[in-house]
MARBANU-447144 format. One record per residue (C-alpha): residue in three letters; x, y, z; chain. Coordinates in nm, 4 decimals, padded with zeros to 6 digits, always signed. Each point is the difference from the previous one (the first is absolute). Layout:
REM residues N
resn=ALA	x=X	y=Y	z=Z	chain=A
...
***
This chain:
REM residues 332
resn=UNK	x=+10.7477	y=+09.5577	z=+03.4807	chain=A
resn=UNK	x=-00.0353	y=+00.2888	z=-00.2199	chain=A
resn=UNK	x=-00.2892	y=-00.0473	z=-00.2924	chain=A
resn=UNK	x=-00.0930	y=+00.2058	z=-00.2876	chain=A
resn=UNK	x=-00.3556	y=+00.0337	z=-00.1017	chain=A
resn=UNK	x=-00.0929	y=+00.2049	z=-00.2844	chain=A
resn=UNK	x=-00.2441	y=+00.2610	z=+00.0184	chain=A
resn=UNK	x=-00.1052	y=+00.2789	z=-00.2322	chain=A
resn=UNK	x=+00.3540	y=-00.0808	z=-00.2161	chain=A
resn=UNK	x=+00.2362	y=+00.0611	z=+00.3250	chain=A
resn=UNK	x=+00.1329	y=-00.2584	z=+00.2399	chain=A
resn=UNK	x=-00.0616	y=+00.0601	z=+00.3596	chain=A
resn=UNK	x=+00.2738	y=-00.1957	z=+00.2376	chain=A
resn=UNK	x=-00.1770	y=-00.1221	z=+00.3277	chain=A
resn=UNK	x=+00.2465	y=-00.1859	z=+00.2359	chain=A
resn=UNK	x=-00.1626	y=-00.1345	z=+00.3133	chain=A
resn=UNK	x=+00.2277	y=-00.0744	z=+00.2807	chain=A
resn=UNK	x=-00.1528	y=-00.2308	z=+00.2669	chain=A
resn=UNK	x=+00.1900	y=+00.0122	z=+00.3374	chain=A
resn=UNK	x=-00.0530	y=-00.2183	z=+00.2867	chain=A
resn=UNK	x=+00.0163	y=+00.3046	z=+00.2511	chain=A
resn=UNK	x=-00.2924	y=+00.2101	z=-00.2251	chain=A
resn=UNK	x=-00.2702	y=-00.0059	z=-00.2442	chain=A
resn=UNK	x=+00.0950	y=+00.2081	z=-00.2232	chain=A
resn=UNK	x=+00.0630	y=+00.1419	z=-00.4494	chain=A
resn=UNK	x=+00.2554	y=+00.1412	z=-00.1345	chain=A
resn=UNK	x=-00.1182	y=+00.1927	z=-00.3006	chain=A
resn=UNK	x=+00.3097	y=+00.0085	z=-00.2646	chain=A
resn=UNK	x=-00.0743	y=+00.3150	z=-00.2281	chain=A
resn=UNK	x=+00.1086	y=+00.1819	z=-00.2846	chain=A
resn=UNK	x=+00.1055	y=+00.3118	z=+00.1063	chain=A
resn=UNK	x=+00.0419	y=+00.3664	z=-00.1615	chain=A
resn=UNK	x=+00.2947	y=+00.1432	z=+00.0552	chain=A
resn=UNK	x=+00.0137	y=+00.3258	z=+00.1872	chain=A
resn=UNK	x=+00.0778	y=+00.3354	z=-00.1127	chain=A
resn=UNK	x=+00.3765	y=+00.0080	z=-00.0040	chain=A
resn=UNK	x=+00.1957	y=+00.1546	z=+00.2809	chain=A
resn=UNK	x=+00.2807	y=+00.1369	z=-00.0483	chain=A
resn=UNK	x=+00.3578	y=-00.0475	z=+00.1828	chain=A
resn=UNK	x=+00.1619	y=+00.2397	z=+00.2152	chain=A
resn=UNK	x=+00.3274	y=+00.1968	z=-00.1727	chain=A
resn=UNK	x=+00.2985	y=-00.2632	z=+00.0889	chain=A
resn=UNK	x=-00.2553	y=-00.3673	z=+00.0741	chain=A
resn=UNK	x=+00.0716	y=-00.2326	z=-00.1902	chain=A
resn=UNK	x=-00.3270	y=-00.1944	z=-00.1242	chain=A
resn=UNK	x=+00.0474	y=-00.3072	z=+00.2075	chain=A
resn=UNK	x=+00.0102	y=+00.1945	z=+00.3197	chain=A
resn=UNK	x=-00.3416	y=+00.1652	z=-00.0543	chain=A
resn=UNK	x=-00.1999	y=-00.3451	z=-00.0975	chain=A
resn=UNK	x=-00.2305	y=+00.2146	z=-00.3180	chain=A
resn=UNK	x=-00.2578	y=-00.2208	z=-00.0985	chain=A
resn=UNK	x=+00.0534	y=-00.1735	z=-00.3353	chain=A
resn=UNK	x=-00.1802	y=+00.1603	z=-00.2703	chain=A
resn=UNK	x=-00.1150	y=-00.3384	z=-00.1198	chain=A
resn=UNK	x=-00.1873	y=-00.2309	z=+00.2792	chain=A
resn=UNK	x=+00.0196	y=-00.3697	z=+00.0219	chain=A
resn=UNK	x=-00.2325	y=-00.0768	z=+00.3158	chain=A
resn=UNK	x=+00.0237	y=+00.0743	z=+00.3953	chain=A
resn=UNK	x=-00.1428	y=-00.1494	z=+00.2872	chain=A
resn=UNK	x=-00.2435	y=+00.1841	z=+00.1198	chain=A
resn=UNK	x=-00.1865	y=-00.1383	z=+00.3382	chain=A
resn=UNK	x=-00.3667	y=+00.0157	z=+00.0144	chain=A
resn=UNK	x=-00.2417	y=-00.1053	z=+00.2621	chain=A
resn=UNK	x=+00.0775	y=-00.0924	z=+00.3478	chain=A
resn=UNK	x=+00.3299	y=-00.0912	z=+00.0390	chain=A
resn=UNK	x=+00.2240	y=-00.1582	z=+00.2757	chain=A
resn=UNK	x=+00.3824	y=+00.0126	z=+00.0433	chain=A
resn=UNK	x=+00.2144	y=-00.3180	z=+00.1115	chain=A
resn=UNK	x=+00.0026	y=-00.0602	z=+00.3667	chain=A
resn=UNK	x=-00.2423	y=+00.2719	z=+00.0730	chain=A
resn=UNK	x=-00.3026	y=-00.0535	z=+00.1585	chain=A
resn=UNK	x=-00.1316	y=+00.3182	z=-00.1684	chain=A
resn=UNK	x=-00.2054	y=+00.0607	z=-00.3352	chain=A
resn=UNK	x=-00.0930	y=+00.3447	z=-00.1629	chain=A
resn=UNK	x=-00.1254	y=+00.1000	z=-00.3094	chain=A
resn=UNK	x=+00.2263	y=+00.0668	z=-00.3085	chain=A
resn=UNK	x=-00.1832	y=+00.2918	z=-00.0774	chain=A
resn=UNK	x=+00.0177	y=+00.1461	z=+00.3456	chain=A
resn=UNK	x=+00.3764	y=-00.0155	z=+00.0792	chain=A
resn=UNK	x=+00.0523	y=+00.0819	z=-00.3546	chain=A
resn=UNK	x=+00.0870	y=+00.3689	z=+00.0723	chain=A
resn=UNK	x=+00.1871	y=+00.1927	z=+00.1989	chain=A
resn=UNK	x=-00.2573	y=+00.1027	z=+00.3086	chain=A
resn=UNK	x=-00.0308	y=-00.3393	z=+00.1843	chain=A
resn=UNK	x=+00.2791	y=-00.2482	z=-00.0505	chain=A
resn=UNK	x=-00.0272	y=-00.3556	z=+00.1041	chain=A
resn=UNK	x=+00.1402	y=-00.1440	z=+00.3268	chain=A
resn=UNK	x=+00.0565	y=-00.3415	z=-00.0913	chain=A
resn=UNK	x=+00.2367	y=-00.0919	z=+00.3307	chain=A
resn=UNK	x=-00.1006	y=+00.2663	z=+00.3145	chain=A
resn=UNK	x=+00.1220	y=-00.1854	z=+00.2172	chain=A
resn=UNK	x=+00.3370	y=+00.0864	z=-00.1340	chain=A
resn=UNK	x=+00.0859	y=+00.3315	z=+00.0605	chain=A
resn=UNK	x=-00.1336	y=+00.2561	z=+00.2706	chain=A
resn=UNK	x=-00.3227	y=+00.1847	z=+00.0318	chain=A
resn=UNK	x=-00.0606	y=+00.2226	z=-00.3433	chain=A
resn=UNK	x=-00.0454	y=+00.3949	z=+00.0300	chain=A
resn=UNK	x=-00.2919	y=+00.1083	z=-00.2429	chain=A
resn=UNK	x=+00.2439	y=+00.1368	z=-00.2577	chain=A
resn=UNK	x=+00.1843	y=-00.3167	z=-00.0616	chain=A
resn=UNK	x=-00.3198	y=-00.2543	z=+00.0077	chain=A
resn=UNK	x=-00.2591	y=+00.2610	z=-00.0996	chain=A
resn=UNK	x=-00.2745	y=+00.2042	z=+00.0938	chain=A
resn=UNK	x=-00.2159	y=+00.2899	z=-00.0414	chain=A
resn=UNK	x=+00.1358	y=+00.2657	z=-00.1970	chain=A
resn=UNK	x=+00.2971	y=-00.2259	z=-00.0861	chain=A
resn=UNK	x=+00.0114	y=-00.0348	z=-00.4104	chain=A
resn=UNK	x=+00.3498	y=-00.1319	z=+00.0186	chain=A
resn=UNK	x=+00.0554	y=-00.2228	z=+00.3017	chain=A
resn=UNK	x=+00.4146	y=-00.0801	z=+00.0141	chain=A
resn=UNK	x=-00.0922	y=-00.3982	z=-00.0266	chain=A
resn=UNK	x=-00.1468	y=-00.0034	z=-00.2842	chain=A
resn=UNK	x=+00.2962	y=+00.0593	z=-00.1890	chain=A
resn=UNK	x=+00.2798	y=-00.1046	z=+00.2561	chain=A
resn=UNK	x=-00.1914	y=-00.2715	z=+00.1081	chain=A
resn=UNK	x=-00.1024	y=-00.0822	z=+00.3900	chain=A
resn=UNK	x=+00.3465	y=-00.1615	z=+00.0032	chain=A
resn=UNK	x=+00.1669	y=+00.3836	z=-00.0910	chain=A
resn=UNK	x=+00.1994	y=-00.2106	z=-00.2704	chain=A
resn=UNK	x=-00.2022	y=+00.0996	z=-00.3387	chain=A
resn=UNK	x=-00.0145	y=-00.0635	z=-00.3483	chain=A
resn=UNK	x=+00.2876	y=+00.1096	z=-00.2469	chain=A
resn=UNK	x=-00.1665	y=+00.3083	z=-00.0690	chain=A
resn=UNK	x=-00.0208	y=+00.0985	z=+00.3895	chain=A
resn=UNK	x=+00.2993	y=+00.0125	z=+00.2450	chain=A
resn=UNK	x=+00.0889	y=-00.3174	z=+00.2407	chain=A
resn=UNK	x=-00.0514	y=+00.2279	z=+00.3717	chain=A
resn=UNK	x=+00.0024	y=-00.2796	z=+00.2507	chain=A
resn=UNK	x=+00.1932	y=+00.0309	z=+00.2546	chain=A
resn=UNK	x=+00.1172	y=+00.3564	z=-00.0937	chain=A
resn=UNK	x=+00.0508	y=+00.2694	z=+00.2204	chain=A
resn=UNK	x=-00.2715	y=+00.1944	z=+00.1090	chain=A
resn=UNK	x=+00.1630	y=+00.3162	z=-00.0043	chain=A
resn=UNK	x=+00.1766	y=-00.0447	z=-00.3406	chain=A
resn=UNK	x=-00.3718	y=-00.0856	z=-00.1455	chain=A
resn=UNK	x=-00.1456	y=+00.3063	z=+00.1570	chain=A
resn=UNK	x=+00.3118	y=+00.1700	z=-00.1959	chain=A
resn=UNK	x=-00.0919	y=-00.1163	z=-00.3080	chain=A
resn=UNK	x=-00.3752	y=+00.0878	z=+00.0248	chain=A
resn=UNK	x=+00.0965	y=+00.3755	z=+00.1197	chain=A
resn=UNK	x=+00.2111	y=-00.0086	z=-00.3537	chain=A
resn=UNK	x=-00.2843	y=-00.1179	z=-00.1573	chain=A
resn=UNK	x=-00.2418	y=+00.2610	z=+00.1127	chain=A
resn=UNK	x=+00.2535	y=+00.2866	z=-00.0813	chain=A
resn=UNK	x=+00.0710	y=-00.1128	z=-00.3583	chain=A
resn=UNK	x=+00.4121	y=-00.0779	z=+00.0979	chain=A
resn=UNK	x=-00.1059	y=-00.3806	z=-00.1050	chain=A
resn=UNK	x=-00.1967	y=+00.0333	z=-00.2926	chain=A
resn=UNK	x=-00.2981	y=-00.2259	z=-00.0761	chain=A
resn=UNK	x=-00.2872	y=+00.2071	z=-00.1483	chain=A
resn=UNK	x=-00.2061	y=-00.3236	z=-00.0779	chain=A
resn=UNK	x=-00.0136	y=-00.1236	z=+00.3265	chain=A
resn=UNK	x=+00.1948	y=+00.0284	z=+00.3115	chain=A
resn=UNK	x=+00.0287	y=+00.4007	z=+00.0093	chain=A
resn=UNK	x=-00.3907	y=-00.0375	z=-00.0064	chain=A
resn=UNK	x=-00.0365	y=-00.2130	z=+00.2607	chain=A
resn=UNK	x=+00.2700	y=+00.1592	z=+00.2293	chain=A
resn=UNK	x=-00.1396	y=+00.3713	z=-00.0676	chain=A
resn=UNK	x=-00.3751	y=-00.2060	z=+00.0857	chain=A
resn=UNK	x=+00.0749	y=-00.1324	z=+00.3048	chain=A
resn=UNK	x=+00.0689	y=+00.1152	z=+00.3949	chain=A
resn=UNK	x=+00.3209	y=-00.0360	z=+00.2463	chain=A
resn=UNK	x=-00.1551	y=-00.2037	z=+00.1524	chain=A
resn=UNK	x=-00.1074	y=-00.2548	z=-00.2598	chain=A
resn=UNK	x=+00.3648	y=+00.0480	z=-00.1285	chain=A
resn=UNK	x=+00.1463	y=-00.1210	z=+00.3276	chain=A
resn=UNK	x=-00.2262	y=-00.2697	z=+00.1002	chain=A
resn=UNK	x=+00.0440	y=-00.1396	z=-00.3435	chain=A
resn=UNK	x=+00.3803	y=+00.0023	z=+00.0288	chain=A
resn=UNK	x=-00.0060	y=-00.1651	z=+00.3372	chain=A
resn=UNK	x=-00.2119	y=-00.2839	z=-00.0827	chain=A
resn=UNK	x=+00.2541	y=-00.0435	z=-00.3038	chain=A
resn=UNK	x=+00.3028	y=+00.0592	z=+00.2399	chain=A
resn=UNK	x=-00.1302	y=-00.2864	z=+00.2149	chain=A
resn=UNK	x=-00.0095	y=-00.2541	z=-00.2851	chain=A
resn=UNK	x=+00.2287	y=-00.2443	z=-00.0819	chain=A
resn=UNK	x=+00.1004	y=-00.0600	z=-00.3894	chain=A
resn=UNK	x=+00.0511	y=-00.3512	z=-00.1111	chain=A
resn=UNK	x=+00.1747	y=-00.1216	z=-00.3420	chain=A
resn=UNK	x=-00.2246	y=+00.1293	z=-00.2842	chain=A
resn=UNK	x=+00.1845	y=-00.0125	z=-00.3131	chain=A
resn=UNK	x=+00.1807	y=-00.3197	z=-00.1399	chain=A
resn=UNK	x=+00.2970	y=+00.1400	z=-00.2285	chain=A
resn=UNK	x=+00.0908	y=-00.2200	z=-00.2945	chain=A
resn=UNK	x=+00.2951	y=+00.0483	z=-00.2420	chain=A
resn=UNK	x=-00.0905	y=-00.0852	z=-00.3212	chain=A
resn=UNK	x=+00.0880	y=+00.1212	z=-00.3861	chain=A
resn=UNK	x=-00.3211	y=-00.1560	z=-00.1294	chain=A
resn=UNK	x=-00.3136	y=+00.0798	z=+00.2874	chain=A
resn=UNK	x=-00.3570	y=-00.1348	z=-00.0851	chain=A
resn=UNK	x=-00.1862	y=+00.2291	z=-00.2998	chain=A
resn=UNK	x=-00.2115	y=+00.2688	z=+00.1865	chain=A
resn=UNK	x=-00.1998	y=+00.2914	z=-00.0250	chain=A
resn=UNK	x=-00.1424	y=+00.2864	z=+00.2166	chain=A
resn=UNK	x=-00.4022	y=-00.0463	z=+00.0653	chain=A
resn=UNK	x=-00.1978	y=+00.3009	z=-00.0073	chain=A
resn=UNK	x=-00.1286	y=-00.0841	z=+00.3148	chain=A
resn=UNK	x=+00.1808	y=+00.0666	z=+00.3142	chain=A
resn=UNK	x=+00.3293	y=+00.0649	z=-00.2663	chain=A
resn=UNK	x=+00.1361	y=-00.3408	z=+00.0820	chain=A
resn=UNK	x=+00.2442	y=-00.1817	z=-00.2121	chain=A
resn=UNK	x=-00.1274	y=-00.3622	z=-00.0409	chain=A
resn=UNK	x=+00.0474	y=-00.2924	z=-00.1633	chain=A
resn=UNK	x=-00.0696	y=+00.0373	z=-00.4250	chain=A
resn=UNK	x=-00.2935	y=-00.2495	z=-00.0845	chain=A
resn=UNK	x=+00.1886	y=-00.1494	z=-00.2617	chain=A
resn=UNK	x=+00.3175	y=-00.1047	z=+00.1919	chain=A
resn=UNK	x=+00.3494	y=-00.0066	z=-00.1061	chain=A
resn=UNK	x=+00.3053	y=+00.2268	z=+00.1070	chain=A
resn=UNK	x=+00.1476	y=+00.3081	z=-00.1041	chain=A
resn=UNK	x=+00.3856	y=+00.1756	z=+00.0631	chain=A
resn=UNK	x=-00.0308	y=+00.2021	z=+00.3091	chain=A
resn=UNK	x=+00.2467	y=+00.2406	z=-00.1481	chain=A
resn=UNK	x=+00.0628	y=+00.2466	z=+00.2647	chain=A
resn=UNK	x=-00.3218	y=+00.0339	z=+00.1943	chain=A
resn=UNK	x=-00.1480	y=-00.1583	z=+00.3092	chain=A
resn=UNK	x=-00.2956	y=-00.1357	z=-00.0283	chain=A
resn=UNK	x=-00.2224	y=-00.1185	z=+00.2824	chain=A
resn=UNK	x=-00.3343	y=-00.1642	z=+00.0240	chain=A
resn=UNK	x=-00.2137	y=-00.1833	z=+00.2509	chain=A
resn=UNK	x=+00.0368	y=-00.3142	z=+00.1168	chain=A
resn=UNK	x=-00.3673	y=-00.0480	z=-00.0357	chain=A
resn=UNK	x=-00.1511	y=+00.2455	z=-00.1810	chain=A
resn=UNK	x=-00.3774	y=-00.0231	z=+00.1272	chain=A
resn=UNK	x=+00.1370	y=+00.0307	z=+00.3786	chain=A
resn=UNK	x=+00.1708	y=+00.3066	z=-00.0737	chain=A
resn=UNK	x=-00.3520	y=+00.0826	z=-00.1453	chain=A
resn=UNK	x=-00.1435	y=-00.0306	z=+00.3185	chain=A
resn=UNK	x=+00.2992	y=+00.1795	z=+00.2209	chain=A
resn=UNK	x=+00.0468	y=-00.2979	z=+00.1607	chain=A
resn=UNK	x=+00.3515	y=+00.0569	z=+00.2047	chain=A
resn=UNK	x=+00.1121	y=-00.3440	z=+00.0114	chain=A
resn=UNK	x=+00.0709	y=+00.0370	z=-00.3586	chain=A
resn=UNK	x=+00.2801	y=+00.1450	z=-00.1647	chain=A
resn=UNK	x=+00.2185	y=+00.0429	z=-00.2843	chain=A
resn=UNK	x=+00.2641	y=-00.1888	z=-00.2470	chain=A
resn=UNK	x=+00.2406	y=+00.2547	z=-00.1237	chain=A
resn=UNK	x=+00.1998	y=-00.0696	z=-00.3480	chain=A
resn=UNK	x=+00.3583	y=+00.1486	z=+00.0123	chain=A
resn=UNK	x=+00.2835	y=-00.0169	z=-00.2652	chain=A
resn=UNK	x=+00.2992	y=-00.2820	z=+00.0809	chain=A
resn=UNK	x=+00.2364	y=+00.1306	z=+00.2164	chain=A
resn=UNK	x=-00.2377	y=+00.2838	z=+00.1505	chain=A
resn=UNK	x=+00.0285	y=-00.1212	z=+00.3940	chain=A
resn=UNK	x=+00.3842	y=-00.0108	z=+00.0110	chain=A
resn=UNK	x=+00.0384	y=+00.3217	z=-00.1926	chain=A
resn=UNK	x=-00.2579	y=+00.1661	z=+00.1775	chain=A
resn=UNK	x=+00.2004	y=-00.1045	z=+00.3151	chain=A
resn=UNK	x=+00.3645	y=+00.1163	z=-00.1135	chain=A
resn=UNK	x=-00.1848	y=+00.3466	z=+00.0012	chain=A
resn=UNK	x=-00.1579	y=+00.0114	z=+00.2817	chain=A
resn=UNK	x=+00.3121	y=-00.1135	z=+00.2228	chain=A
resn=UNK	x=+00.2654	y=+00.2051	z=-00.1364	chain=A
resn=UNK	x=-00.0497	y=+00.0334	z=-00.3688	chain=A
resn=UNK	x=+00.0384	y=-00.1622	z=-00.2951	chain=A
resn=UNK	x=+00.2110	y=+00.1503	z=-00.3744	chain=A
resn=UNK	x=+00.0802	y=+00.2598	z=+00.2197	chain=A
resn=UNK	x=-00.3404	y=+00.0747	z=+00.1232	chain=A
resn=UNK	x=-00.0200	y=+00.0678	z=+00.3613	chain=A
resn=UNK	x=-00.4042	y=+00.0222	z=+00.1778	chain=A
resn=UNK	x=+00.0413	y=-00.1681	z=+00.3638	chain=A
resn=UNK	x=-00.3251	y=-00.0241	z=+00.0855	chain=A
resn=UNK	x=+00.0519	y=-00.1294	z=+00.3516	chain=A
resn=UNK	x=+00.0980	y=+00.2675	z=+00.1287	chain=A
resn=UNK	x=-00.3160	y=+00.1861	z=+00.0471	chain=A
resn=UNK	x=-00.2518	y=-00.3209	z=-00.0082	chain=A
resn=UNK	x=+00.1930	y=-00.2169	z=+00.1858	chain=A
resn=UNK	x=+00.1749	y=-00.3384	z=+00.0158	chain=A
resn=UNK	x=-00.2227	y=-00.2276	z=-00.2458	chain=A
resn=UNK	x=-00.1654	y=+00.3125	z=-00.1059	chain=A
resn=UNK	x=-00.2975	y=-00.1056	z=+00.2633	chain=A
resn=UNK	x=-00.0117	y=+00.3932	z=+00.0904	chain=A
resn=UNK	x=+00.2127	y=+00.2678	z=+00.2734	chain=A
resn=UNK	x=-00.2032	y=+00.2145	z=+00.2241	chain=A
resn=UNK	x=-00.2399	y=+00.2034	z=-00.2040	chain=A
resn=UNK	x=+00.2218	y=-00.1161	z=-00.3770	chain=A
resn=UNK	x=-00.2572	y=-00.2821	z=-00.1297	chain=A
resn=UNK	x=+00.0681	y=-00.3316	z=-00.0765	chain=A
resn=UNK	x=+00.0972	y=-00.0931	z=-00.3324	chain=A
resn=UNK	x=-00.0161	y=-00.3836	z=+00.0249	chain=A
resn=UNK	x=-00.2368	y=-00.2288	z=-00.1510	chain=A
resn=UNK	x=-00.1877	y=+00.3303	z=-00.2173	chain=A
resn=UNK	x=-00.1381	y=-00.0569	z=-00.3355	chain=A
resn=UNK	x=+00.2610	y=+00.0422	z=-00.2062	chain=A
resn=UNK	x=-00.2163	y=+00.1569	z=-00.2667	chain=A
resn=UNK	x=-00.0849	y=+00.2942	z=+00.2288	chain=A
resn=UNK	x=+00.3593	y=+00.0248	z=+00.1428	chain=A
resn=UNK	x=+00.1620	y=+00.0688	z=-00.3638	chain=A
resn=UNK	x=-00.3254	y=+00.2132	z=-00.0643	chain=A
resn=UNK	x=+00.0864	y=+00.1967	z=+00.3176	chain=A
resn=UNK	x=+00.3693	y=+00.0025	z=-00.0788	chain=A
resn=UNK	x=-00.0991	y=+00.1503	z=-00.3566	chain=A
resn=UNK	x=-00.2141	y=+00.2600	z=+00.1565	chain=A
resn=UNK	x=+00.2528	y=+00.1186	z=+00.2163	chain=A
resn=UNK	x=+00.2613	y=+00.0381	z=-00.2851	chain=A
resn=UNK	x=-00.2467	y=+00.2030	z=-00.2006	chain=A
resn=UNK	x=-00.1785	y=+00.2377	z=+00.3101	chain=A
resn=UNK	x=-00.3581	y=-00.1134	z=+00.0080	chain=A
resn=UNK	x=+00.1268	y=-00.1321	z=+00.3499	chain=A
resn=UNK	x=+00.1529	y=+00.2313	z=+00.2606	chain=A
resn=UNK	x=+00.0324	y=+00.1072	z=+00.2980	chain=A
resn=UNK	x=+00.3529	y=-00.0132	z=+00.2331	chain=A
resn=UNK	x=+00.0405	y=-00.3407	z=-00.0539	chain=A
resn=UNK	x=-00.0875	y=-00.0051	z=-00.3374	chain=A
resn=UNK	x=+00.2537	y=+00.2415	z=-00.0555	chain=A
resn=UNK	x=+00.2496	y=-00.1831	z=+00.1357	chain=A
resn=UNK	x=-00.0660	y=-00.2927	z=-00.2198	chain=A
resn=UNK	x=+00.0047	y=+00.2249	z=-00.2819	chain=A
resn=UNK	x=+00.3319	y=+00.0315	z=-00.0162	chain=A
resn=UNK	x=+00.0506	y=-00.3338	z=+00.0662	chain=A
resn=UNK	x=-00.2372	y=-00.1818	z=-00.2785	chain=A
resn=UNK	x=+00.1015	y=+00.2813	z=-00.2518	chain=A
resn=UNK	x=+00.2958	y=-00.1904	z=-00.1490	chain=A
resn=UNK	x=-00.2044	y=-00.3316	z=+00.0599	chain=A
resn=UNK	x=-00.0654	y=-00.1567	z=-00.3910	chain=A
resn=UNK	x=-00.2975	y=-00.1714	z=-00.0392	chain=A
resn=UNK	x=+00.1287	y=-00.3653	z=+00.0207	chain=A
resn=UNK	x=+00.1607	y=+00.1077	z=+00.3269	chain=A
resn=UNK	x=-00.3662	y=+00.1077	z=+00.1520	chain=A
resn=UNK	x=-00.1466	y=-00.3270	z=-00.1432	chain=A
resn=UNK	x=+00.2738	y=-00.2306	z=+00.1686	chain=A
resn=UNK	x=-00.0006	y=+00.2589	z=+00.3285	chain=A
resn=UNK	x=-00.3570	y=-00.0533	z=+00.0057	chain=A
resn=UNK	x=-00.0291	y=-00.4071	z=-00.0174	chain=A
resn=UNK	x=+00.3063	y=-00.0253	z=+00.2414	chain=A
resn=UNK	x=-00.2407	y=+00.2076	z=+00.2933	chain=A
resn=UNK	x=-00.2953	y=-00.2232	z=-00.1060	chain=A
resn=UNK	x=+00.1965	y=-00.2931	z=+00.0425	chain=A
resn=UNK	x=+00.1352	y=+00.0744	z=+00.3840	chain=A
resn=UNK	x=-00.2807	y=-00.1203	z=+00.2777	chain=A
resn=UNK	x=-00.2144	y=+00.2793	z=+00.1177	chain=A
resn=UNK	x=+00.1239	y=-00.0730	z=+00.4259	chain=A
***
């Protein structure tokens, strides 16, 4: 139940939430928007979730919380950042190195943005299951500036050893991905907006729909759970009609005379060939972001290269549907 109660002339929105698995508030705010980031030359502003100028309210966790199924609790506050992520399900995966859980001179431990589970947030990429040595690629691109991401994983890669690199990408390697994403083809997806915090696309306060033009647009399935990085769960991904079966006419053999063949190098079902990663079951909002990077050269490297030439006479309606088609395959 969400109440307003006046004080000093403003309305402050409380929502309590009481769950039979924790004790616990949900504070519903009014937020400030954040200074305004800008989009990389070629993004479209859909890809790059910018926080609306103008805030309805976010979720924001407080206190100790708890996460379905898990018989572990942690404070909001605590698992808030990006040093100590929660492990909601240990049991789950193998035995975590220090730069994937956390530790000691770790200010950026790996799970805290690509969860314990490896499969992230929109904004981070899906790396379970990948292979090791194509992740320790992409970090050693990273740290030499041939992948460019000043704001955060150049950083990280230039901050941290081999050794954390490769433990990191073997505890990832030895993961297995499960379906994450729910793609749905529709012309008219629920009203959203883009919360400051976390820059997730969620559900608009005052209902209704809107066109979805020629965007994806993807949001949690439960928006305080993604809060809380719990890995069990994920995403509902908004696609235009017709997005799946054009996405697929591309990626076997071409479509208006468009040719990509994607199998090829990732494999039959796109579940990944040798050291070529998977590309079934991503988040199609960081596939088409990826897709757009390589066409415009803030991603490189050999293989990046490659797809270059491929993506380069890709429109953008043929990333979007490219995009939800690999979202909609099964991860194994």
């Amino acid at each position: 139940m969400i109440r307003r109660t006046p004080r000093a002339n403003t309305f402050v929105r409380i929502a309590v939430l009481v769950c039979a698995f924790a004790s616990l508030s949900l504070i519903v705010r009014e937020l400030n928007a954040q200074a305004a980031l800008t989009v990389p030359a070629g993004l479209p502003d859909w890809a790059f979730n910018i926080p609306d100028k103008i805030q309805p309210t976010a979720v924001r966790p407080e206190g100790i919380v708890k996460a379905p199924g898990s018989a572990k609790e942690y404070d909001a506050a605590t698992i808030a950042g990006n040093a100590t992520p929660p492990d909601w399900f240990p049991d789950e995966h193998p035995a975590a190195p220090r730069s994937v859980r956390g530790d000691t001179g770790i200010a950026m431990a790996c799970g805290s943005c690509h969860l314990m589970s490896g499969q992230g947030h929109p904004e981070s990429a899906d790396i379970a299951g990948m292979p090791a040595e194509y992740l320790i690629r992409q970090m050693a691109y990273y740290k030499a500036g041939t992948r460019k991401d000043d704001a955060r994983m150049g950083p990280i890669a230039r901050a941290a050893s081999d050794d954390d690199v490769r433990q990191a990408a073997e505890y990832f390697a030895a993961l297995k991905p499960t379906v994450w994403v729910k793609v749905i083809e529709t012309a008219t997806p629920p009203k959203t907006f883009i919360a400051a915090a976390g820059r997730h696309r969620q559900l608009h306060p005052d209902g209704g729909t809107e066109p979805i033009g020629r965007r994806i647009l993807q949001i949690p399935a439960d928006p305080f759970r993604t809060e809380i990085r719990d890995p069990h769960s994920g995403f509902i991904a908004y696609v235009p009609p017709g997005s799946i079966a054009r996405g697929e006419a591309l990626v076997k053999g071409g479509a208006s005379g468009k040719t990509v063949q994607c199998a090829i190098c990732h494999g039959e079902g796109l579940k990944g060939l040798g050291e070529v990663p998977r590309l079934a079951g991503l988040q199609p909002l960081y596939v088409a972001r990826q897709l757009f990077d390589m066409r415009y050269g803030s991603s490189a490297g050999k293989a990046a290269a490659l797809m270059k030439a491929v993506v380069t006479n890709l429109a953008e309606d043929d990333i979007i549907a490219i995009s939800a088609y690999v979202a909609s395959l099964p991860p194994q």
